[in-house]
Kinemage of the C-alpha trace (Angstrom):
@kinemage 1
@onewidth
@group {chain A} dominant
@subgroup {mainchain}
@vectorlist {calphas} color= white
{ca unk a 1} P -5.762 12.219 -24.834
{ca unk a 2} L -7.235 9.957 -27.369
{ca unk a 3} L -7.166 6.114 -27.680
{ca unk a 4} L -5.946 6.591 -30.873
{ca unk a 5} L -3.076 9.286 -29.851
{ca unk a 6} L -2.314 6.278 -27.421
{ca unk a 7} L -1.645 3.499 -29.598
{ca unk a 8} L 0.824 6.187 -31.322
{ca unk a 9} L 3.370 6.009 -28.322
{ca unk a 10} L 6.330 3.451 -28.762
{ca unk a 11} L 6.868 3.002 -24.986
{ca unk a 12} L 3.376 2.305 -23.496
{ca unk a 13} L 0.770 -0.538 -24.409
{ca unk a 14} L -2.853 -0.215 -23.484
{ca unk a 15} L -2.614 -2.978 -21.245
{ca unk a 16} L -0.069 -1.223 -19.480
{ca unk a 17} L -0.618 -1.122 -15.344
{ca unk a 18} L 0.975 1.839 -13.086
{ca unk a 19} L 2.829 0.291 -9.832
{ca unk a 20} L -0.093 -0.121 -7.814
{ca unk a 21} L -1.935 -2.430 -10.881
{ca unk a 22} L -4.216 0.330 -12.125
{ca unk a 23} L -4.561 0.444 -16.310
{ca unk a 24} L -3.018 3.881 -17.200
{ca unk a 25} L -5.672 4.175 -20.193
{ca unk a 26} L -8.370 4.059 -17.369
{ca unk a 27} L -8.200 7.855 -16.963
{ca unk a 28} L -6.741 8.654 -20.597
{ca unk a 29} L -9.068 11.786 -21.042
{ca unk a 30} L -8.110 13.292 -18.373
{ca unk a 31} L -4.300 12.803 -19.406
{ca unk a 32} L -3.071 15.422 -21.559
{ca unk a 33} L -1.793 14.336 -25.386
{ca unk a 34} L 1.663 16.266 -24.833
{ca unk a 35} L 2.943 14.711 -21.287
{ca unk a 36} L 2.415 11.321 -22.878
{ca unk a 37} L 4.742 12.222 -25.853
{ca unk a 38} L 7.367 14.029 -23.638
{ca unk a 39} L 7.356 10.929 -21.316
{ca unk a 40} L 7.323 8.556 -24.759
{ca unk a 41} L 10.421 10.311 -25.596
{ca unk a 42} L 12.050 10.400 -22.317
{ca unk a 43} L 11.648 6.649 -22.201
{ca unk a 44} L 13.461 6.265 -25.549
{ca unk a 45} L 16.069 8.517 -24.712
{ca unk a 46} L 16.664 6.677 -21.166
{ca unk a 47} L 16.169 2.693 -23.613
{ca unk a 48} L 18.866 4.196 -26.040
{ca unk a 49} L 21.562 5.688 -23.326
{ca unk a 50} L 21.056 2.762 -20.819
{ca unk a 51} L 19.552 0.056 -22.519
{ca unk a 52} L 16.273 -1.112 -23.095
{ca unk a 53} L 15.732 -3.130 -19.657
{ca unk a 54} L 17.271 -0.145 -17.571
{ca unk a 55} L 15.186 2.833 -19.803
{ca unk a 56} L 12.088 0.979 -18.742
{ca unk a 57} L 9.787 3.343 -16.742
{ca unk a 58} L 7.516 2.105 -14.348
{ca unk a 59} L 4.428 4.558 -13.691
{ca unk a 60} L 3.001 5.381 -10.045
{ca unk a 61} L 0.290 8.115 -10.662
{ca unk a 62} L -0.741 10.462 -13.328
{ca unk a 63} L -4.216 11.554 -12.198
{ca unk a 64} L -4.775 8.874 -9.745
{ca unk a 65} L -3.439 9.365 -6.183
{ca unk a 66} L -2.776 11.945 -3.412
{ca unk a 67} L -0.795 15.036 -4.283
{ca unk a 68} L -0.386 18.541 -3.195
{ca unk a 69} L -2.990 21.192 -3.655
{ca unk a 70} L -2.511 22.803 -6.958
{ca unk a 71} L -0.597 19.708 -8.033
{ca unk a 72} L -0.257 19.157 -11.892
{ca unk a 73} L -1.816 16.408 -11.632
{ca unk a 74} L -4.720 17.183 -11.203
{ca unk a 75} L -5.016 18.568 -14.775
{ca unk a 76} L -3.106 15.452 -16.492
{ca unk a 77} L 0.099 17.759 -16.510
{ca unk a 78} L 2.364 15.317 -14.711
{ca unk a 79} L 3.410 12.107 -14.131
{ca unk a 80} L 5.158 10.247 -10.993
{ca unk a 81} L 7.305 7.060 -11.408
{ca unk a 82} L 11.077 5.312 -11.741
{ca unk a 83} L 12.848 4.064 -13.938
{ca unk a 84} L 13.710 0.028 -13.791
{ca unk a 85} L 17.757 0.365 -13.986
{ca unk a 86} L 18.609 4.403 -13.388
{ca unk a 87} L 19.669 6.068 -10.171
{ca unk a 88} L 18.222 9.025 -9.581
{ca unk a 89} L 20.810 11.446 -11.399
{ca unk a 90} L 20.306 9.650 -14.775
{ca unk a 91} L 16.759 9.715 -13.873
{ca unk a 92} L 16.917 13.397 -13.661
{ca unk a 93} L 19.349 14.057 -16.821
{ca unk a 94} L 16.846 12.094 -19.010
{ca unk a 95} L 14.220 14.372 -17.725
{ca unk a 96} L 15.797 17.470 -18.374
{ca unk a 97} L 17.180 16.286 -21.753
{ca unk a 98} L 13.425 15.387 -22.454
{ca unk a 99} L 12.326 19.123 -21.513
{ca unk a 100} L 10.546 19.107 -18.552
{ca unk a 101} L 9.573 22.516 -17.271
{ca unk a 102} L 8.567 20.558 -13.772
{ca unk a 103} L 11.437 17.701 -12.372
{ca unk a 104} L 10.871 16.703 -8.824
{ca unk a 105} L 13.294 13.627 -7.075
{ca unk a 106} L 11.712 11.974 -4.343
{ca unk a 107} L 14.897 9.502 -2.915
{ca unk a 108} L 12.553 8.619 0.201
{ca unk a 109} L 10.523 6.453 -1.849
{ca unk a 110} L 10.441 2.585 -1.428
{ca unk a 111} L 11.355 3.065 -5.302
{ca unk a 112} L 13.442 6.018 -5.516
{ca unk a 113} L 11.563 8.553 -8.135
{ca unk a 114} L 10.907 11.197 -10.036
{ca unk a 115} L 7.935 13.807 -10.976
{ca unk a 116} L 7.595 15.500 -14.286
{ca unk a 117} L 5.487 17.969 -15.655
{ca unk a 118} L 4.422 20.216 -18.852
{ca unk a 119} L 4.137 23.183 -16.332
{ca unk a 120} L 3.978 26.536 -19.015
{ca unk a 121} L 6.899 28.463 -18.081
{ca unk a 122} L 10.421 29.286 -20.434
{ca unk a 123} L 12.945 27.869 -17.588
{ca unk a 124} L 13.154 24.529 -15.911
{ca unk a 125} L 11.956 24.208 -11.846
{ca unk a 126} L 13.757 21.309 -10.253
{ca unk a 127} L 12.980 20.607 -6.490
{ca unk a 128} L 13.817 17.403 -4.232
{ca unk a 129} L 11.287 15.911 -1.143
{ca unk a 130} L 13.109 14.912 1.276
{ca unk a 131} L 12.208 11.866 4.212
{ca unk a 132} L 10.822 14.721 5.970
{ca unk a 133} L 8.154 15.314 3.527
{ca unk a 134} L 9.284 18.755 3.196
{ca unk a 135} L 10.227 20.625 -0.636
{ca unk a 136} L 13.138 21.681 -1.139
{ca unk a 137} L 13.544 24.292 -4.117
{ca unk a 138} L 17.058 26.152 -3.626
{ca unk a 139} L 18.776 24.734 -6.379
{ca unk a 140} L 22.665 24.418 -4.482
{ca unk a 141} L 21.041 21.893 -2.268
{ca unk a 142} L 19.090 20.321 -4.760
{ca unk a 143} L 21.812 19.635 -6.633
{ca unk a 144} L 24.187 19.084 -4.026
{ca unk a 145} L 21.852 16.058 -2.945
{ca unk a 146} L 21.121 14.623 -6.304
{ca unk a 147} L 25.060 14.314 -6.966
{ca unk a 148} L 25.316 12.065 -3.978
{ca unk a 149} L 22.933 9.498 -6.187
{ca unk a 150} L 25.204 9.222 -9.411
{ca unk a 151} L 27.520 6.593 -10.214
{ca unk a 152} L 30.535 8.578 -11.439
């Protein structure tokens, strides 16, 4: 991604840390253009449903970190991090309104998050880690679990 392509986002500023105080335009080549606009427009989406302190979406890793062999990441495909004011099933909704191909909740986080990625495939893979450390991908339980974070 460009500097330029950067300064076209309406959610992000240049200045702009990840959770652990690294800048996020540190490793911008190696980010690709088209997760930064999906995650630009899941932030909007998330502002406009639940308000603009709520929508507010606090990075953990893009490139930097430790992640799983094979990991997305690793090509600037995905992105880690919460959301200042959403439980985990709004956090997940926004995601799959923004069309993610990759949504991953992780509730055993000190901040309770969510991966996302511009995997290429036509349907959407949505998987849960558990305290255990372990994936989970069959989508009953996944979905079974993530209910039990809504506020209905």
């Amino acid at each position: 991604m460009e500097l330029s392509d950067f300064h076209m986002l309406k959610n992000f500023h240049v200045t702009e840390k990840d959770i652990y105080g690294r800048l996020i335009i540190e490793d911008l080549e190696r980010i690709e253009e088209q997760l930064m606009i999906k995650v630009d427009a899941m932030v909007s989406t998330a502002k406009e449903y639940f308000g603009s302190d709520a929508g507010q979406f606090i990075v953990h890793s893009i490139v930097a970190g430790a992640h799983t062999p094979g990991s997305k990441h690793f090509t600037g495909e995905a992105m880690d991090g919460h959301f200042a004011g959403l439980n985990l099933y709004q956090a997940v909704m926004v995601a799959l309104k923004a069309g993610f191909r990759g949504i991953g909740y992780y509730p055993w986080w000190n901040r309770l998050g969510i991966h996302v990625d511009i995997r290429s495939q036509a349907h959407t893979s949505v998987w849960a880690s558990f305290s255990t450390g372990a994936y989970e991908y069959d989508y009953g339980i996944v979905i079974e679990r993530l209910l039990m974070y809504a506020d209905f």
